[in-house]
DRENTORKOL-3810 file (N, C-alpha, C; in nm, 4 decimals):
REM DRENTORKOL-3810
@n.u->-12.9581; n.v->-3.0615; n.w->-4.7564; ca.u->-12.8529; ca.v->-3.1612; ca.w->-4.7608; c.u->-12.7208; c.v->-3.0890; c.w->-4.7369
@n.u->-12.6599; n.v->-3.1219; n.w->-4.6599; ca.u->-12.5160; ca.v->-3.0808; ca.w->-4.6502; c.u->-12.3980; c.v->-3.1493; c.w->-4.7390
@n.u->-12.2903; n.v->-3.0851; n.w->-4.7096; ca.u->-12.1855; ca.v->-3.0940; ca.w->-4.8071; c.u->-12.0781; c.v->-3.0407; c.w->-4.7644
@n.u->-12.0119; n.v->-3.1307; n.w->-4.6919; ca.u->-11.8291; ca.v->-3.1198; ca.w->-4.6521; c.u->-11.7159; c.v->-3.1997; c.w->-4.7387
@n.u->-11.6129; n.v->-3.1491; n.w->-4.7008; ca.u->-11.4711; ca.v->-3.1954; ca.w->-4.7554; c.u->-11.3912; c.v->-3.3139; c.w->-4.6565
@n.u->-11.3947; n.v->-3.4203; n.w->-4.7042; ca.u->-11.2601; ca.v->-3.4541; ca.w->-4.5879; c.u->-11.1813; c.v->-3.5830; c.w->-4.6828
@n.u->-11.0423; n.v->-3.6031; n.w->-4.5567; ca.u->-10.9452; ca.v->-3.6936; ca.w->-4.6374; c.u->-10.9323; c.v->-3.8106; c.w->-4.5318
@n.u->-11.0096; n.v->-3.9348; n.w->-4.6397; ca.u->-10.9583; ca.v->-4.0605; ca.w->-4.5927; c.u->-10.9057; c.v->-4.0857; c.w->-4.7339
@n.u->-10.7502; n.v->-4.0983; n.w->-4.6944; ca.u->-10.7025; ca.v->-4.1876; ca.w->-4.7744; c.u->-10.6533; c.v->-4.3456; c.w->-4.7551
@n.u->-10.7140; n.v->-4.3798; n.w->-4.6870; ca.u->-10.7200; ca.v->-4.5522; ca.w->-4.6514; c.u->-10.8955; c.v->-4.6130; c.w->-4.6377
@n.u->-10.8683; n.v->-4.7267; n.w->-4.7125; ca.u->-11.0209; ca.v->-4.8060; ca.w->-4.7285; c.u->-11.0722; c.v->-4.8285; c.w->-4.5819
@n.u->-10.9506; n.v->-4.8452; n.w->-4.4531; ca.u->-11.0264; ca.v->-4.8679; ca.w->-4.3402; c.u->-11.1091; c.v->-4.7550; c.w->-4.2846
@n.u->-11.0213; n.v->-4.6284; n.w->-4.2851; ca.u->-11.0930; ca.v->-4.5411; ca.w->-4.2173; c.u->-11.2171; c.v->-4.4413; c.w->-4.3362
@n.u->-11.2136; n.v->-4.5025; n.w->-4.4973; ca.u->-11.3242; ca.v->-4.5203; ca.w->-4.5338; c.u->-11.4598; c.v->-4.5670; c.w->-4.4928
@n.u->-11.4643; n.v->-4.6802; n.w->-4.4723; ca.u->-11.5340; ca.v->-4.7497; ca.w->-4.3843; c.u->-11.5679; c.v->-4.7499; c.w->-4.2523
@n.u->-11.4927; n.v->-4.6664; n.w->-4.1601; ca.u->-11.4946; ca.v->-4.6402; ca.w->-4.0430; c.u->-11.5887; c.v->-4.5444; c.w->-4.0714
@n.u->-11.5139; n.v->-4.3958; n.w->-4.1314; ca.u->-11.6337; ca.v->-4.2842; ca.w->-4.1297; c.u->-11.8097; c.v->-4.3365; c.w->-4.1972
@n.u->-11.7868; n.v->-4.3930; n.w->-4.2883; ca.u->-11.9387; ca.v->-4.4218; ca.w->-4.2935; c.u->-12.0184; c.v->-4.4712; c.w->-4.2146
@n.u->-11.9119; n.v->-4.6144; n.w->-4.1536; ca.u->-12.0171; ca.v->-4.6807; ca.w->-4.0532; c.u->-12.0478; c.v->-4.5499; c.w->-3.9520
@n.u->-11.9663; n.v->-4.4684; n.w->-3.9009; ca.u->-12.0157; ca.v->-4.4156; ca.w->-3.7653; c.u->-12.1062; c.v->-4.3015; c.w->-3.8120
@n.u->-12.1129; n.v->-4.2352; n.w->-3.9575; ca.u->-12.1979; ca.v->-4.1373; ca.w->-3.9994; c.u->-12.3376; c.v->-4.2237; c.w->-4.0137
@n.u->-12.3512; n.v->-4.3415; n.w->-4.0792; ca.u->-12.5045; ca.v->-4.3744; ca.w->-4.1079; c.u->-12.5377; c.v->-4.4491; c.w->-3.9474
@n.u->-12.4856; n.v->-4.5066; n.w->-3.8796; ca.u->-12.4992; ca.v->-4.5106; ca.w->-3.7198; c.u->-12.5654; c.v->-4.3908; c.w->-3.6274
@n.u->-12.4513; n.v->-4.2861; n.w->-3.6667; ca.u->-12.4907; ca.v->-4.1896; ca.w->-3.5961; c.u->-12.6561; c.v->-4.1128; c.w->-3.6398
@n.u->-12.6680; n.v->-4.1135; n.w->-3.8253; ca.u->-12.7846; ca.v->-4.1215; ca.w->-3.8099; c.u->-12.9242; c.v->-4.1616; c.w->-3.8155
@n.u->-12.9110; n.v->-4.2813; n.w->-3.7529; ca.u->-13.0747; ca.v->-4.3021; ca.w->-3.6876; c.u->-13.0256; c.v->-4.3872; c.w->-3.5234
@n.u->-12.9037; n.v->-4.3004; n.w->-3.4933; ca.u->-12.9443; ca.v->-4.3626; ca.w->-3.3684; c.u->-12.8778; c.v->-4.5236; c.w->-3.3059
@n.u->-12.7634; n.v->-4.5414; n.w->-3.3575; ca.u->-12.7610; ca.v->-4.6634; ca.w->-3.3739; c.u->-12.6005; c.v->-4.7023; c.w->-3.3014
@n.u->-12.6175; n.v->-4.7951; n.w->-3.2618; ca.u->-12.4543; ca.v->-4.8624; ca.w->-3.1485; c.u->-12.3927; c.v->-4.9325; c.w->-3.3137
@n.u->-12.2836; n.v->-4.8067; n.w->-3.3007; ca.u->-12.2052; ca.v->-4.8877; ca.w->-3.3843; c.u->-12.0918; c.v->-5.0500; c.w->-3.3936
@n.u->-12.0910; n.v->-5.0923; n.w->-3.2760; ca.u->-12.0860; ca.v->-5.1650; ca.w->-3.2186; c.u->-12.1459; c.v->-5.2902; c.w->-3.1955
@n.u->-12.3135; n.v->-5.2274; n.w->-3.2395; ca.u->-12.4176; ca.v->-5.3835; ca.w->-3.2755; c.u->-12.4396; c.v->-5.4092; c.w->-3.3960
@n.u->-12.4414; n.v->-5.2922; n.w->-3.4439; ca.u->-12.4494; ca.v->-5.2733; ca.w->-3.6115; c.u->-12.3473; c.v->-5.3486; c.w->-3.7475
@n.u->-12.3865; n.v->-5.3843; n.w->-3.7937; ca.u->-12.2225; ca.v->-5.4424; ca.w->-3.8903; c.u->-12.2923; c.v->-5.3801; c.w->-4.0071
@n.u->-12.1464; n.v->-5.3613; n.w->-4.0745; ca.u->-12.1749; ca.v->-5.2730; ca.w->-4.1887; c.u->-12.1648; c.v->-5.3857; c.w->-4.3203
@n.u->-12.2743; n.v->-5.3385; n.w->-4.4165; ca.u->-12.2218; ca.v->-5.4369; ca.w->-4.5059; c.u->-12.1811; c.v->-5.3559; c.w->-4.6752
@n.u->-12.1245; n.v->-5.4114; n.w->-4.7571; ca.u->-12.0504; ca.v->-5.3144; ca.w->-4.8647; c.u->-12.1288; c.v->-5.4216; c.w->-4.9775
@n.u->-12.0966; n.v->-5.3806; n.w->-5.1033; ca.u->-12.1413; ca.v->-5.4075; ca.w->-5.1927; c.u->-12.0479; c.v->-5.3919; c.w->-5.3427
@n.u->-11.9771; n.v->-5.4263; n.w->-5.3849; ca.u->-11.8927; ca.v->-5.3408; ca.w->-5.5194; c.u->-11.9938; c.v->-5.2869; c.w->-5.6092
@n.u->-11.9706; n.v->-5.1769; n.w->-5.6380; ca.u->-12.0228; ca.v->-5.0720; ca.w->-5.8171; c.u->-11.9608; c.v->-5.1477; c.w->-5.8625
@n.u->-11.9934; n.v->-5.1875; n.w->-6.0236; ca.u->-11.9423; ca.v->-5.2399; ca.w->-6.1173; c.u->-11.9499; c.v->-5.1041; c.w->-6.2793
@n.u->-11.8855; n.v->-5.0359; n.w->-6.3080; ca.u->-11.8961; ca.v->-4.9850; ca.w->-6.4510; c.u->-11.8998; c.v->-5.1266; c.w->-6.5229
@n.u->-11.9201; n.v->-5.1330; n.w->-6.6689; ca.u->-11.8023; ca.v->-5.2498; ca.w->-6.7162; c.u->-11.7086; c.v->-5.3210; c.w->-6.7016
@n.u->-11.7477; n.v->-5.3870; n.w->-6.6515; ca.u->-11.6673; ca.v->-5.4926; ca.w->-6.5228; c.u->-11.5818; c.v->-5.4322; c.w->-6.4745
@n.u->-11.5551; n.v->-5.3083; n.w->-6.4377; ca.u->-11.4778; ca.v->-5.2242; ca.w->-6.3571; c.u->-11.5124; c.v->-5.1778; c.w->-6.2387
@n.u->-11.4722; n.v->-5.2584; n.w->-6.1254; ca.u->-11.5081; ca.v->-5.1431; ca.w->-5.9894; c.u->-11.5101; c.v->-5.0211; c.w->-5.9845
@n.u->-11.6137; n.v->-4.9569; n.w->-5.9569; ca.u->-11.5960; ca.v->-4.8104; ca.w->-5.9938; c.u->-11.6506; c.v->-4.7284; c.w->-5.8026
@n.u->-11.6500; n.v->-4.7992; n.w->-5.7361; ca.u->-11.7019; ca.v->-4.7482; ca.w->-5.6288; c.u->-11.7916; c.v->-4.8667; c.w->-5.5020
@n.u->-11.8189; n.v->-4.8356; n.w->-5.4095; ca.u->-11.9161; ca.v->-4.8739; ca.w->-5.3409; c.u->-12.0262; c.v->-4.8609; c.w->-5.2774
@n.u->-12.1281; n.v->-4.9856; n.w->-5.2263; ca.u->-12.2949; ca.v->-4.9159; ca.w->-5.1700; c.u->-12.2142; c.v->-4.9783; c.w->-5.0212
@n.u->-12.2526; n.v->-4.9028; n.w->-4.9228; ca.u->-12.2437; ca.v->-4.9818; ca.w->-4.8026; c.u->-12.3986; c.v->-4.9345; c.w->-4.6807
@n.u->-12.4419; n.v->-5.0502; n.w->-4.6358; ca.u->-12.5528; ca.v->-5.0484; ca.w->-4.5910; c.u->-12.5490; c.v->-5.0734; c.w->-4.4385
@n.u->-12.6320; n.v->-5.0188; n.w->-4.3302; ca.u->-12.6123; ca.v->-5.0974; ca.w->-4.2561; c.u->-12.8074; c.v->-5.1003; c.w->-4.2165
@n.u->-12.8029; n.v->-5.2230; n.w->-4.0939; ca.u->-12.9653; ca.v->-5.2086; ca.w->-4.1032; c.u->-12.9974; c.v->-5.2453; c.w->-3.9663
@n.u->-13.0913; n.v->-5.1372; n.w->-3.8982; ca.u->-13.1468; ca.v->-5.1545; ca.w->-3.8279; c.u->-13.2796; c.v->-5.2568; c.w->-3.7557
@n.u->-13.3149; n.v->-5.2212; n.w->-3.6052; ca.u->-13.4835; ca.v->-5.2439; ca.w->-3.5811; c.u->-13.5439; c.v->-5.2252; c.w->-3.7014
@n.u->-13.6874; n.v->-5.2895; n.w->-3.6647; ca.u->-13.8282; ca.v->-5.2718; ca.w->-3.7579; c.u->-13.7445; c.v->-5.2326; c.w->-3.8812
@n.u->-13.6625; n.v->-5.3119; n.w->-3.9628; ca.u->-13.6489; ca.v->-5.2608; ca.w->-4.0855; c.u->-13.6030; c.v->-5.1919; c.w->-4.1477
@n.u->-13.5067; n.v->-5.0747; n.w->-4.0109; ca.u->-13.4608; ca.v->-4.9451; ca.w->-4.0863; c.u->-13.3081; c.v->-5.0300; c.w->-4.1485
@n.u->-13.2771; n.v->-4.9490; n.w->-4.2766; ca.u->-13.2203; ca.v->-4.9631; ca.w->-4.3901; c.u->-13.1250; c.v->-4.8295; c.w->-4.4228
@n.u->-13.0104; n.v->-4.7749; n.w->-4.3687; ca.u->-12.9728; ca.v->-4.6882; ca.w->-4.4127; c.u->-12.8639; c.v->-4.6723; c.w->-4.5001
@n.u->-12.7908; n.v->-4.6421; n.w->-4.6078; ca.u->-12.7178; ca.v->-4.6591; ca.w->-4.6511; c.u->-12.6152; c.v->-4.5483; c.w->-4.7314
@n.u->-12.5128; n.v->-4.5487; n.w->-4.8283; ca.u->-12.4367; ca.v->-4.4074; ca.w->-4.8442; c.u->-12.3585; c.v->-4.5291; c.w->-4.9963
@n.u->-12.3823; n.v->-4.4605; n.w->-5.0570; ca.u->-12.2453; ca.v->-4.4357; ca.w->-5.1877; c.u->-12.1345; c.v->-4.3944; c.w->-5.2045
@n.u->-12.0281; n.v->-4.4711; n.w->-5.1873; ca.u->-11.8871; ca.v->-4.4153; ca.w->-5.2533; c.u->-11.8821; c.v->-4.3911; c.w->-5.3992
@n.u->-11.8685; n.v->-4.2909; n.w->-5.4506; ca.u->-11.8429; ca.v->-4.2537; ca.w->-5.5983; c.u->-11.6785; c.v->-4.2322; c.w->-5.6231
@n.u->-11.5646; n.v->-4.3967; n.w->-5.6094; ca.u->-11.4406; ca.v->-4.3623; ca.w->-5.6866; c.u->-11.4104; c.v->-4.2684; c.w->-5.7573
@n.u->-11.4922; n.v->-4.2800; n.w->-5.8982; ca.u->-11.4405; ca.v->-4.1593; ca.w->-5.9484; c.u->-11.4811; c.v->-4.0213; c.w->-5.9637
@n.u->-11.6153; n.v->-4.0493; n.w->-5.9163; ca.u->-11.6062; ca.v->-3.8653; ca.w->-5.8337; c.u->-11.5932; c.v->-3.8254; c.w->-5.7112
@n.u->-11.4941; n.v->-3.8931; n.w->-5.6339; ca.u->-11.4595; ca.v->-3.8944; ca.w->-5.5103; c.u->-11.5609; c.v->-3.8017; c.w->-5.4425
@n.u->-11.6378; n.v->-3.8996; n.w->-5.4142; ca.u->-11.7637; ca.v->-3.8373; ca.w->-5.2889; c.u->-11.8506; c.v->-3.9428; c.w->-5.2490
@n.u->-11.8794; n.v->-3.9453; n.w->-5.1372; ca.u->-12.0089; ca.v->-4.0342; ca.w->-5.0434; c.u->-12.1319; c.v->-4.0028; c.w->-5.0368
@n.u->-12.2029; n.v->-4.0814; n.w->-5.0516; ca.u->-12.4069; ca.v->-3.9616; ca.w->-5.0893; c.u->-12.4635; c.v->-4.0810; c.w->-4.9620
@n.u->-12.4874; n.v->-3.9575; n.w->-4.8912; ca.u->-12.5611; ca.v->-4.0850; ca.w->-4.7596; c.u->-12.7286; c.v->-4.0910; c.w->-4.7864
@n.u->-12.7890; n.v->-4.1527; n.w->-4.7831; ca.u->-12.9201; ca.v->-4.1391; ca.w->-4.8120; c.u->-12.9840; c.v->-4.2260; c.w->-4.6409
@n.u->-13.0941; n.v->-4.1448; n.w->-4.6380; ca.u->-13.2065; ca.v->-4.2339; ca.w->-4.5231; c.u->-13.2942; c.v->-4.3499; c.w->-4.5347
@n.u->-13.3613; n.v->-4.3923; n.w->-4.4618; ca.u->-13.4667; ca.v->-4.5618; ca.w->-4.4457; c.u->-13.5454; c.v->-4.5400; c.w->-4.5725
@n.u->-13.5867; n.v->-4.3598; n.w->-4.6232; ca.u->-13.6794; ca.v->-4.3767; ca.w->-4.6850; c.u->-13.6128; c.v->-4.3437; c.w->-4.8537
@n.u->-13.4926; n.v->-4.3498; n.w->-4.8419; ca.u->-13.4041; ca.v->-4.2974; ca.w->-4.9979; c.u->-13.3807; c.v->-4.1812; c.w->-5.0495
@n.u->-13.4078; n.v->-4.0988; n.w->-4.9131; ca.u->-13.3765; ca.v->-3.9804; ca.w->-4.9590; c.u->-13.2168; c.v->-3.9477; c.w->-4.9369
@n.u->-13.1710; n.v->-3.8514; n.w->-5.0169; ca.u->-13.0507; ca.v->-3.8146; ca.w->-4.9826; c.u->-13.0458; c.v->-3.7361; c.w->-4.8643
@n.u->-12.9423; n.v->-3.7456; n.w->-4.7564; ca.u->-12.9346; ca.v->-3.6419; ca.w->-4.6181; c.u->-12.8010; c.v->-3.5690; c.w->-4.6531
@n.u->-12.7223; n.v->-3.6178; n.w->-4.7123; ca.u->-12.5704; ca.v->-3.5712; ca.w->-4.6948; c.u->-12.4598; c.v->-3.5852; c.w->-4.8019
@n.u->-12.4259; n.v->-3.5361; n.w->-4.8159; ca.u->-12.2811; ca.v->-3.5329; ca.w->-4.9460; c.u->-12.1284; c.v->-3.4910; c.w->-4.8643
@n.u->-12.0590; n.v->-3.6137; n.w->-4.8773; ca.u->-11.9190; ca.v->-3.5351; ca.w->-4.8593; c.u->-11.8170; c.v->-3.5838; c.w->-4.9857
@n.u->-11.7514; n.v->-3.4566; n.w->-4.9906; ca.u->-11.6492; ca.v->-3.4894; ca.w->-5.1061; c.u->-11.5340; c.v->-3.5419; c.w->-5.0444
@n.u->-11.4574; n.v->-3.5856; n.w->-5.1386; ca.u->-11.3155; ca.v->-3.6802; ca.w->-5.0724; c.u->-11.1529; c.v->-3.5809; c.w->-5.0831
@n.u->-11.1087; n.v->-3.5192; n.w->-5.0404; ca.u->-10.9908; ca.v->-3.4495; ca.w->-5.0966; c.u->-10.8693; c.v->-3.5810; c.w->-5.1038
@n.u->-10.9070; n.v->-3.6545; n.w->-5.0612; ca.u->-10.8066; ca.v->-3.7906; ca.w->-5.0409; c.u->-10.8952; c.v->-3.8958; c.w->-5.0412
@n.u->-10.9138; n.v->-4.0195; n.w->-5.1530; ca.u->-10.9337; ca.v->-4.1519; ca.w->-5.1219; c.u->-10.8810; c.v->-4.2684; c.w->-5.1678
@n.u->-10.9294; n.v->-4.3839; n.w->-5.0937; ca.u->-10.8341; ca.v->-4.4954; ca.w->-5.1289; c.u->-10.9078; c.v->-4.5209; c.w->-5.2885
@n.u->-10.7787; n.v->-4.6046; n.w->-5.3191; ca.u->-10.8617; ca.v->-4.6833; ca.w->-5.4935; c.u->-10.9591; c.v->-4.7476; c.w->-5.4523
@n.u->-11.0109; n.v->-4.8222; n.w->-5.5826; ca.u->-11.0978; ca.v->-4.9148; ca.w->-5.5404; c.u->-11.0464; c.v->-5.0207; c.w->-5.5169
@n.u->-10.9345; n.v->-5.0587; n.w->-5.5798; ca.u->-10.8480; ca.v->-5.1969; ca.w->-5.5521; c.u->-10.8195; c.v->-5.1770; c.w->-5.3784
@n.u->-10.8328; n.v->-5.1012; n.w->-5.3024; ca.u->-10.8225; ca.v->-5.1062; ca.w->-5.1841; c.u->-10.9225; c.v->-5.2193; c.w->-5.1196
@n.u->-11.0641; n.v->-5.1755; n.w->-5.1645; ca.u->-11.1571; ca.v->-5.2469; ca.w->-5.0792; c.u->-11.1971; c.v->-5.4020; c.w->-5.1905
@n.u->-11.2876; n.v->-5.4535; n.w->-5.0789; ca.u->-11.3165; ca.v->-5.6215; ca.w->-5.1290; c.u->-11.3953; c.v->-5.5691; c.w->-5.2531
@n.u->-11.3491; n.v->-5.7027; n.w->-5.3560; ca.u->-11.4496; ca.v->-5.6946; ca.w->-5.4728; c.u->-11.5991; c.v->-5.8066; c.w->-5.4319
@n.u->-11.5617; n.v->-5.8411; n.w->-5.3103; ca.u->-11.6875; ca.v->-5.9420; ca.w->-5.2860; c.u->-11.8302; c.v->-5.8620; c.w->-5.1671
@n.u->-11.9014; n.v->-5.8946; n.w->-5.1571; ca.u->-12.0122; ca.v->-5.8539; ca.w->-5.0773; c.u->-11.9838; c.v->-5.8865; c.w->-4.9373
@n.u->-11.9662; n.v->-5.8217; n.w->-4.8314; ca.u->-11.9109; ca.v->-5.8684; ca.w->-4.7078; c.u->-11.9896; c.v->-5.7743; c.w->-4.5950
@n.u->-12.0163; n.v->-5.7861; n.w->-4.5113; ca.u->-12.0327; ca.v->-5.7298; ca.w->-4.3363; c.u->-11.9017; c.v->-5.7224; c.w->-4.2655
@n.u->-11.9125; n.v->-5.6249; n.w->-4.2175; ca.u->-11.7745; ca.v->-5.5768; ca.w->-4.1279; c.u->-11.8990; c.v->-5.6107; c.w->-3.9713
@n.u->-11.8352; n.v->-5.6874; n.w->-3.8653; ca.u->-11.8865; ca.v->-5.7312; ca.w->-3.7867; c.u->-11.7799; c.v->-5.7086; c.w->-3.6360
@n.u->-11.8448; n.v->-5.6584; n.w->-3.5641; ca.u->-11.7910; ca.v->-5.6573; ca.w->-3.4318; c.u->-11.8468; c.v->-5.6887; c.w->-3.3095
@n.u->-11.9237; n.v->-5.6886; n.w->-3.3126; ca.u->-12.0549; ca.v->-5.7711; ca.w->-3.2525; c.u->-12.0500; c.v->-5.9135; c.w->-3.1441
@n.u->-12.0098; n.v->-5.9371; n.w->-3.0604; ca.u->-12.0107; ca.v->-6.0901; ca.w->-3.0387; c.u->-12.1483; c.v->-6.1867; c.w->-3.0756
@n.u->-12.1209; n.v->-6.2886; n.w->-3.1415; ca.u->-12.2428; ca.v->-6.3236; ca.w->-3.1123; c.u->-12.2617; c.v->-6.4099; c.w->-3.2879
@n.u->-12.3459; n.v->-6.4561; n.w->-3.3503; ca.u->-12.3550; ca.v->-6.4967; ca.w->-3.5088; c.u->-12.3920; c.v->-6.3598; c.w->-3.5545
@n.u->-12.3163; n.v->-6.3322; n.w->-3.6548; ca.u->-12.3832; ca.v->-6.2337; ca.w->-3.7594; c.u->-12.3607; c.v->-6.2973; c.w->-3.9101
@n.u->-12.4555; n.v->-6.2717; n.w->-3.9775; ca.u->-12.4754; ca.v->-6.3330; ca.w->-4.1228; c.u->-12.4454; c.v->-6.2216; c.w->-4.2139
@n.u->-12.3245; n.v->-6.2798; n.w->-4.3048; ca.u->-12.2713; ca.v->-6.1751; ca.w->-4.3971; c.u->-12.3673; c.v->-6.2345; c.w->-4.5006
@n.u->-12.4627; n.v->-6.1130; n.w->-4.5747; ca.u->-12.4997; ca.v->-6.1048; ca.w->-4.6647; c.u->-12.4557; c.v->-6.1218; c.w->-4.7934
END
């Protein structure tokens, strides 16, 4: 498993780097793909996010934002962990939606989960 440093300090280009890291791995047009997020809840406290995106036949890949241990855990189709990056800069959580949403670019219907 690897393990880098980097600084997004904005929720968009949060979301940007993940979508194009779990895209990039299995292969995937980020472009057809929509990403979808999820809020962590501590005690009714946002404490982070799951964001998923999902392929053909089923593939399922997805990554963890950990707010307060500023880091992303990307895991594969089958749940394993592939990757760790730490955050030297990130947005709060009040940055991103507290609701369940798909980021969609796609023409065409896409169904936010």
């Amino acid at each position: 498993m690897s393990s880098t440093v980097v600084a997004l300090p904005q929720a968009e280009d949060l979301a940007a780097f993940i979508h194009q890291t779990l895209c990039a791995q299995d292969s995937l047009d980020p472009d057809q793909t929509p990403l979808f997020r999820t809020p962590l809840k501590k005690r009714d406290r946002v404490c982070g996010m799951v964001f998923h995106v999902e392929g053909p036949r089923l593939l399922r890949t997805s990554a963890v934002w950990s707010a307060d241990d500023d880091r992303i855990i990307f895991y594969d189709s089958t749940g394993t962990r592939v990757r760790e990056v730490r955050l030297s800069e990130s947005p709060g959580v009040n940055a991103e939606s507290g609701k369940r949403t798909a980021d969609s670019k796609p023409s065409g219907s896409q169904a936010a989960a």
